[in-house]
C-alpha positions as CSV (number, residue, x, y, z in Angstrom):
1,X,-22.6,-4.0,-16.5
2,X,-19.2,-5.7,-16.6
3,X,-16.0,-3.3,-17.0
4,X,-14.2,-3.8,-20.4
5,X,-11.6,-4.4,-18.4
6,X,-12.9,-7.4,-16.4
7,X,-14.6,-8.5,-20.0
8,X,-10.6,-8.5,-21.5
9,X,-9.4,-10.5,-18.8
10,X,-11.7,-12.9,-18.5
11,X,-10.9,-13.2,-22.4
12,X,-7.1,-13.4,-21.6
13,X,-7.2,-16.3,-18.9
14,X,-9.5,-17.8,-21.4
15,X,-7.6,-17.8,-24.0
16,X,-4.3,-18.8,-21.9
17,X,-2.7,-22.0,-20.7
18,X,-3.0,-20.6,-16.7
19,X,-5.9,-21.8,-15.1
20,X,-4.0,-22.9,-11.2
21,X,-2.2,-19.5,-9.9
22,X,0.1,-19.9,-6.4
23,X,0.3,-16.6,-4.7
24,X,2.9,-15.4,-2.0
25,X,2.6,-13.0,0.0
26,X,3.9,-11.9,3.8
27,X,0.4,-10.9,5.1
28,X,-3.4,-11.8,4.9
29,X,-5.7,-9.2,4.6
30,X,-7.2,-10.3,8.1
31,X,-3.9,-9.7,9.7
32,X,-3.8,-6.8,12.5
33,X,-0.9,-5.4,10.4
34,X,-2.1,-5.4,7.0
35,X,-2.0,-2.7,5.0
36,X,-2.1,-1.0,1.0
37,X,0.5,-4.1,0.1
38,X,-2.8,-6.9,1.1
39,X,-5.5,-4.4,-0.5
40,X,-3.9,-4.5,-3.4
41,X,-3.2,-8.4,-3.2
42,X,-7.1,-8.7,-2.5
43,X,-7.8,-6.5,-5.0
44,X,-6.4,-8.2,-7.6
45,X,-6.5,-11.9,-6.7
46,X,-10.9,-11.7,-6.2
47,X,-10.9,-10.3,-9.8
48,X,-8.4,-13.0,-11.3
49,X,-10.7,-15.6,-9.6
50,X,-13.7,-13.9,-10.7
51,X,-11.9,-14.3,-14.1
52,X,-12.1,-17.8,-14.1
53,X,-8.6,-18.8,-12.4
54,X,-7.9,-21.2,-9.5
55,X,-6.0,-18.7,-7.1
56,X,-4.1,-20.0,-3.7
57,X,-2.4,-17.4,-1.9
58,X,0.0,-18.6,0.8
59,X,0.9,-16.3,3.8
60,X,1.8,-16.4,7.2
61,X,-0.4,-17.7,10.0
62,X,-3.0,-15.0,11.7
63,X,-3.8,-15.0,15.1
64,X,-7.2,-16.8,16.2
65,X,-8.2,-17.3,12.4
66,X,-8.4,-20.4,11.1
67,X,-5.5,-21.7,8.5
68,X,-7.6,-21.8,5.4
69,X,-10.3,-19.6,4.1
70,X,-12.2,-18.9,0.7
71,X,-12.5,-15.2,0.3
72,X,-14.2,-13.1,-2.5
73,X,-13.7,-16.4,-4.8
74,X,-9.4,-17.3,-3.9
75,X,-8.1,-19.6,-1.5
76,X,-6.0,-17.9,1.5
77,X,-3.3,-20.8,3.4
78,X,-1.9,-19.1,6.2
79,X,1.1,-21.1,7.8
80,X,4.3,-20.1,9.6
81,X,5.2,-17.4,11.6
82,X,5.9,-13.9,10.6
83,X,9.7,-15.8,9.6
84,X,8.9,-19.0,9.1
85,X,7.0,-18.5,6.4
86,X,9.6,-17.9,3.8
87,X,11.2,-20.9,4.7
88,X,8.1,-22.6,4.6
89,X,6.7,-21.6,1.6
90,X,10.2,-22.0,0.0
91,X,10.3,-25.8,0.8
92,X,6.7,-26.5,-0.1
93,X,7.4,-24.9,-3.3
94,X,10.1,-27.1,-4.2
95,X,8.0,-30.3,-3.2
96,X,4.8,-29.5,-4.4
97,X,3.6,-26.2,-5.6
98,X,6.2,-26.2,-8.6
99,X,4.1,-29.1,-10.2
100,X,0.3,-28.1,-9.1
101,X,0.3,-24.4,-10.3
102,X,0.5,-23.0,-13.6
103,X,1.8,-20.0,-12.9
104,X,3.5,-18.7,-9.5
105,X,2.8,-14.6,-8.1
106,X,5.5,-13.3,-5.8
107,X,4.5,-9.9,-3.6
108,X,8.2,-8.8,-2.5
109,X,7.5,-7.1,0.4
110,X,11.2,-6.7,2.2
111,X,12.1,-10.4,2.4
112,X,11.6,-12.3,-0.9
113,X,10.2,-15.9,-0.8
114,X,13.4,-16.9,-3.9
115,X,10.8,-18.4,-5.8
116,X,12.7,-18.0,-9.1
117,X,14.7,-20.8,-7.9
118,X,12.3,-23.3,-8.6
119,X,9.6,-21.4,-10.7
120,X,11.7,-19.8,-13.6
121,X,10.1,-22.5,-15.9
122,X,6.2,-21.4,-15.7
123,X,5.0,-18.1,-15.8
124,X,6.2,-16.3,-12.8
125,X,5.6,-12.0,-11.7
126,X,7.0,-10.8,-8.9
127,X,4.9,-7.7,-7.4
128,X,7.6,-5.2,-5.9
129,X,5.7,-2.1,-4.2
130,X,9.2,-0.4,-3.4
131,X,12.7,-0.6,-2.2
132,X,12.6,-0.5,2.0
133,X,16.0,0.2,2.5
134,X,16.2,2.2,5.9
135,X,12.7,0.3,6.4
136,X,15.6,-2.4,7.6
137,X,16.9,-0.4,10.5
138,X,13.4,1.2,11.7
139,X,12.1,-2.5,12.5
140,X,14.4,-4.7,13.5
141,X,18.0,-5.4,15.7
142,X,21.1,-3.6,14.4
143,X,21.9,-7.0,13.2
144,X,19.3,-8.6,12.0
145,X,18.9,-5.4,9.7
146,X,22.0,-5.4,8.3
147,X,21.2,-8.8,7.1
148,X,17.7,-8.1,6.0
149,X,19.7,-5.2,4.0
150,X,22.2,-7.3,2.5
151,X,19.5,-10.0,1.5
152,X,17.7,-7.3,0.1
153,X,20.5,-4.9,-1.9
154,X,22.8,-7.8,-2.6
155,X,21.1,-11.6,-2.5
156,X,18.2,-11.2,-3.6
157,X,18.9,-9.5,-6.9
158,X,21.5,-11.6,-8.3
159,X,18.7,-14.4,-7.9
160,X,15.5,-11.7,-9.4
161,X,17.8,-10.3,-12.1
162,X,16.0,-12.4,-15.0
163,X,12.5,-11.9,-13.2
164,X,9.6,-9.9,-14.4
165,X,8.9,-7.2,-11.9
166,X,6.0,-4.9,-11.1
167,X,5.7,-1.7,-9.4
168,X,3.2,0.9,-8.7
169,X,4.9,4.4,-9.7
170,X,7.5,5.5,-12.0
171,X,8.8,6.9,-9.0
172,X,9.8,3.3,-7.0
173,X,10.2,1.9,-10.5
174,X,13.4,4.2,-10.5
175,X,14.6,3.3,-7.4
176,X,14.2,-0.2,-8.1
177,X,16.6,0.1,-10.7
178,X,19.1,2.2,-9.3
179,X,19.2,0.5,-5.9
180,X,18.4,-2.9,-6.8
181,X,20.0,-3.2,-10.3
182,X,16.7,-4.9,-11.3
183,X,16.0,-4.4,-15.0
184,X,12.8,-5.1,-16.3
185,X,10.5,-3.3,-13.9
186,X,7.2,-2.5,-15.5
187,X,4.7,0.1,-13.6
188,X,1.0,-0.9,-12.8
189,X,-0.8,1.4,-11.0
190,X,-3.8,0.8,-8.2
191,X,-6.8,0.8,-8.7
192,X,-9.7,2.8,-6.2
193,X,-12.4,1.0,-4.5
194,X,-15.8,2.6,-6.2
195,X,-16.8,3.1,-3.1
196,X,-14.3,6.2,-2.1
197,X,-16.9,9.1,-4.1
198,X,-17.2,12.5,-3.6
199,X,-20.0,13.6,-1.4
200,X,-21.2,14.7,2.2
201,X,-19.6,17.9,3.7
202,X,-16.8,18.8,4.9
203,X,-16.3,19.6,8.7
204,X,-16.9,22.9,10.3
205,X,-13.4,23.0,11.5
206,X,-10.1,22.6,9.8
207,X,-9.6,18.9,9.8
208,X,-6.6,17.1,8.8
209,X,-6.2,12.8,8.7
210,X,-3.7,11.0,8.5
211,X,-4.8,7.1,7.8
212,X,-2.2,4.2,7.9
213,X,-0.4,1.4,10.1
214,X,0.6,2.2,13.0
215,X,4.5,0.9,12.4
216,X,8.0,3.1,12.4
217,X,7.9,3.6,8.9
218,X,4.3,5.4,8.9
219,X,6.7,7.8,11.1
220,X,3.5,8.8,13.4
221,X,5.6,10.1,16.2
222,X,7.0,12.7,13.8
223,X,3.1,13.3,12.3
224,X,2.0,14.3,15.5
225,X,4.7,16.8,16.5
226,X,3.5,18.2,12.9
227,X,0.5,18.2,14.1
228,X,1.1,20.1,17.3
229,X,3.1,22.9,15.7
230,X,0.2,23.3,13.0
231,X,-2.2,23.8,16.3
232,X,-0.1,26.9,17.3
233,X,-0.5,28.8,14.3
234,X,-3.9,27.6,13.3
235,X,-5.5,26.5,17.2
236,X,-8.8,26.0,15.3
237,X,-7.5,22.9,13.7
238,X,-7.8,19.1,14.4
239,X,-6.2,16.2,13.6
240,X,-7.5,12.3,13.5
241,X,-4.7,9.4,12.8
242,X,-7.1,6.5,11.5
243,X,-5.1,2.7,11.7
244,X,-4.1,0.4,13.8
245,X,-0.4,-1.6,14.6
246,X,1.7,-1.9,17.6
247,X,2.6,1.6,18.4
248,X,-0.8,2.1,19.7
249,X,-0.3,3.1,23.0
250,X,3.1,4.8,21.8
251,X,1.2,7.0,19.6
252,X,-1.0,7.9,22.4
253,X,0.8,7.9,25.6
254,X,3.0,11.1,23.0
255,X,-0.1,12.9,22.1
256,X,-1.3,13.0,26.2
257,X,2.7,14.3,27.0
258,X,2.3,16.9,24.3
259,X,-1.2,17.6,25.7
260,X,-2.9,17.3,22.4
261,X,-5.9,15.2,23.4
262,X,-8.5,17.2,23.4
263,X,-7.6,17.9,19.2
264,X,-6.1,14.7,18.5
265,X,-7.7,11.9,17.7
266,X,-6.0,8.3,17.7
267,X,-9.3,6.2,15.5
268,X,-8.0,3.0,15.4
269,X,-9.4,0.9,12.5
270,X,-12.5,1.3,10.7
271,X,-15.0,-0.3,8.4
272,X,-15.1,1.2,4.6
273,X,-17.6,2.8,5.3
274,X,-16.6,4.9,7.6
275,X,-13.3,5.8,6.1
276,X,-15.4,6.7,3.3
277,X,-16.9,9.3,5.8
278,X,-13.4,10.6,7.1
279,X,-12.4,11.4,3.5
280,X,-15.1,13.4,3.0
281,X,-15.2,15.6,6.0
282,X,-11.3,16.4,6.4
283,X,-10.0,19.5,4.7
284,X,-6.4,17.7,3.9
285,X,-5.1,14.0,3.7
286,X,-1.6,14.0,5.3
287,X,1.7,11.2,5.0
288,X,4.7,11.8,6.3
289,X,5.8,8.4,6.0
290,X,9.3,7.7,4.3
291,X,8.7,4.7,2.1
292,X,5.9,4.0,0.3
293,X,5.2,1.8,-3.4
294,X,2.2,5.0,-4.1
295,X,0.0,5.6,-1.1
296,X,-3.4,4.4,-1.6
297,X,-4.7,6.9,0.9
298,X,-3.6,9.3,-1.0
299,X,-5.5,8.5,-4.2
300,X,-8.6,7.4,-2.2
301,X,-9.3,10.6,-0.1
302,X,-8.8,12.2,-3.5
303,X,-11.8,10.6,-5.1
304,X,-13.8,11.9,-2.3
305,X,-12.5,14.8,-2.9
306,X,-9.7,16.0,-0.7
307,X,-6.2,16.7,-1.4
308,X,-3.4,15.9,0.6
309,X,-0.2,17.3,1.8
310,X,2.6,14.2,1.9
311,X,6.6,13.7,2.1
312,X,8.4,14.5,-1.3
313,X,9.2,10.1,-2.1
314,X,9.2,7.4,-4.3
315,X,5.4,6.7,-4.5
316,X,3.9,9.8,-3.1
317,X,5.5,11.8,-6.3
318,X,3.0,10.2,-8.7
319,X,0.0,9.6,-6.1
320,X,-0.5,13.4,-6.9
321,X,0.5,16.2,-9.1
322,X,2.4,18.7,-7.1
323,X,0.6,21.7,-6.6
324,X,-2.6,20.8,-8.0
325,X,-3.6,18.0,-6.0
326,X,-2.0,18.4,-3.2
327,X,1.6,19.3,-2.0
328,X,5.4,17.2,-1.5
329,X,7.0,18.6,1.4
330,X,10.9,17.9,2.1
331,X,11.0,17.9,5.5
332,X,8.6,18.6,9.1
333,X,9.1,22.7,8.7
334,X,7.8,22.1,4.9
335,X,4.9,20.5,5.8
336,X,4.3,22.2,8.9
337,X,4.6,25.5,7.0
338,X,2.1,24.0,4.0
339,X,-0.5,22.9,6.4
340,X,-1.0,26.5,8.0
341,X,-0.9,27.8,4.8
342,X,-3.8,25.5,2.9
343,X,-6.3,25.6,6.4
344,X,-6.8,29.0,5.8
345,X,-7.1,29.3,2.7
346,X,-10.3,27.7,1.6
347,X,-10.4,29.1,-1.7
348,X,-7.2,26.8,-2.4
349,X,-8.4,24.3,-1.0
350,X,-11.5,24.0,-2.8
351,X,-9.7,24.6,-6.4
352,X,-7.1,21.5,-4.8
353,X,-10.5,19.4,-4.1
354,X,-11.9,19.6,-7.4
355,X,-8.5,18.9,-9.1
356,X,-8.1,15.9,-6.7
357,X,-11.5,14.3,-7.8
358,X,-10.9,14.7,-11.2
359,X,-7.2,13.1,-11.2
360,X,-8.8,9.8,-9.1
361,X,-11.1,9.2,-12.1
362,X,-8.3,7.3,-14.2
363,X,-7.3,4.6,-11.7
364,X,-9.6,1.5,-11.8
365,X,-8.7,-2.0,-9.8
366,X,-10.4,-4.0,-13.1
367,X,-7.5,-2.4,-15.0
368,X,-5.2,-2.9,-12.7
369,X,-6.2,-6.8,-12.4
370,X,-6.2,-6.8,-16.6
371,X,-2.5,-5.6,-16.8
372,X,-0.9,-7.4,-14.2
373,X,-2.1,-10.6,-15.9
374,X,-1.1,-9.0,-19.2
375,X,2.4,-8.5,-17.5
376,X,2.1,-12.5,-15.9
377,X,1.9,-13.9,-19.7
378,X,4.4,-11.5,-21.0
């Protein structure tokens, strides 16, 4: 039975003047690299199509995939390089995309696209997960990030400042505002695949996952010597780090030095249903990443019924309810401190579990699709 959410939007676009939607966005959802940021895209985009709208999204290229695809009902044009595409996309937009679309979709991730500079007379939403600020100096040269900061702090909000913006979390909405000036910010929050249920049972041994990309700002390095502390006071414990990116061999080249092998486990990617699996056996969900829009792990292992322990930011502070579904820790000793405390306490955890489950019930991708095209005619 269709959602009455799905039912309203399909009644929206219906009832609308949109029926051609341009899309940009950094990544594909086939990229090595992609993450909550394309989920969310994906998410969103198969149910606006299933809606009854023409949806193109325009990324940059992939390696070894093809330039075009159809997926779940949307168009995907992947052109440009992880730069070019901004450029790219900019200039088609101008020449072309500003008189074929209806309506025009920006995701913000970092460096903006500028499409208010030719879009501000359609419908236009630009999807802002959160601020990266020191994102800036974790990824690229000194110099480069200083202009990827400037563009981002400075630039780019003197051109968004009339532009309808979405986040995920009061939280980052804040942010937004205080660090970016940008006014009218309205939250949406993420839905969770139906999929991610409470069931199975949970492994013999304290098990604690951490699931993300592998990139600076997931701050895996500083996971794992959390992880190795934890081990000294609770040696009964394990650990699994579930994602892929290009600190791979990094991540595991540190976790031979600290001789943590045998009890960590670098996973790699894997399919839904597996990850599925993962949040149902571990004891705890970790993040000690230090920017995120919400955390979709976060809310996911929580609907299989497993709380997590995560860094006190924007994004994590309304993913969970501190101290019911799972903990915000300051720092490393924090969370380091937390951890040994929860694995041996199973009575906690299980009151932590069964609060977590019950909190994942509200968030639903069909009203997450609904309101962000409420938000796009607004």
């Amino acid at each position: 039975m269709r959602s009455s959410s799905a039912q309203r939007l399909a009644e929206l676009v219906s009832a609308s003047s949109i029926s051609r939607v341009r899309v940009f966005a950094w990544r594909d959802l086939d990229d090595a690299e992609a993450g909550g940021s394309e989920r969310h895209a994906s998410e969103v985009l198969k149910r606006w199509a299933a809606a009854g709208l023409r949806v193109e999204l325009r990324t940059s290229h992939v390696a070894g995939r093809s330039t075009y695809v159809e997926r779940d009902g949307y168009g995907v044009e992947r052109r440009g390089g992880r730069y070019q595409v901004f450029l790219q996309a900019f200039q088609h937009g101008i020449r072309r995309d500003r008189n074929n679309f209806d309506a025009v979709v920006e995701i913000w991730n970092g460096m903006p696209f500028f499409t208010p500079l030719w879009s501000r007379k359609k419908p236009n939403l630009i999807i802002l997960h959160h601020v990266h600020g020191e994102m800036w100096a974790l990824s690229l040269p000194k110099s480069l990030a200083r202009v990827g900061w400037w563009i981002e702090h400075w630039l780019a909000p003197m051109l968004y400042r009339r532009s309808k913006i979405s986040t995920l979390s009061p939280s980052s909405a804040t942010e937004i505002e205080s660090k970016l000036h940008l006014k009218d910010v309205e939250v949406v929050s993420p839905g969770i695949g139906e999929h991610f249920v409470h069931g199975g049972s949970k492994s013999p041994y304290p098990l604690v996952i951490a699931v993300g990309r592998l990139v600076p700002v997931k701050r895996f390095s500083d996971l794992i010597e959390i992880f190795v502390r934890t081990h000294e006071v609770v040696p009964t414990a394990r650990f699994e780090i579930i994602g892929e990116g290009h600190l791979r061999s990094h991540l595991q080249e540190l976790i031979g030095q600290r001789k943590a092998s045998e009890w960590i486990t670098l996973r790699g990617h894997v399919s839904d249903n597996d990850l599925v699996d993962h949040y149902q056996r571990a004891w705890l969900l970790t993040s000690f990443s230090l920017r995120e829009g919400w955390g979709m792990s976060i809310t996911e292992a929580a609907a299989c019924g497993t709380p997590a322990v995560v860094s006190d930011i924007a994004g994590h502070r309304d993913a969970i309810d501190g101290g019911t579904t799972g903990i915000l820790c300051s720092s490393s000793e924090l969370m380091v401190e937390t951890l040994c405390e929860l694995l041996v306490n199973r009575d906690k955890l299980d009151q932590m579990a069964t609060a977590a489950q019950s909190s994942a019930e509200i968030y639903d991708w069909d009203l997450t699709a609904e309101k962000l095209f409420e938000r796009l005619l607004s």
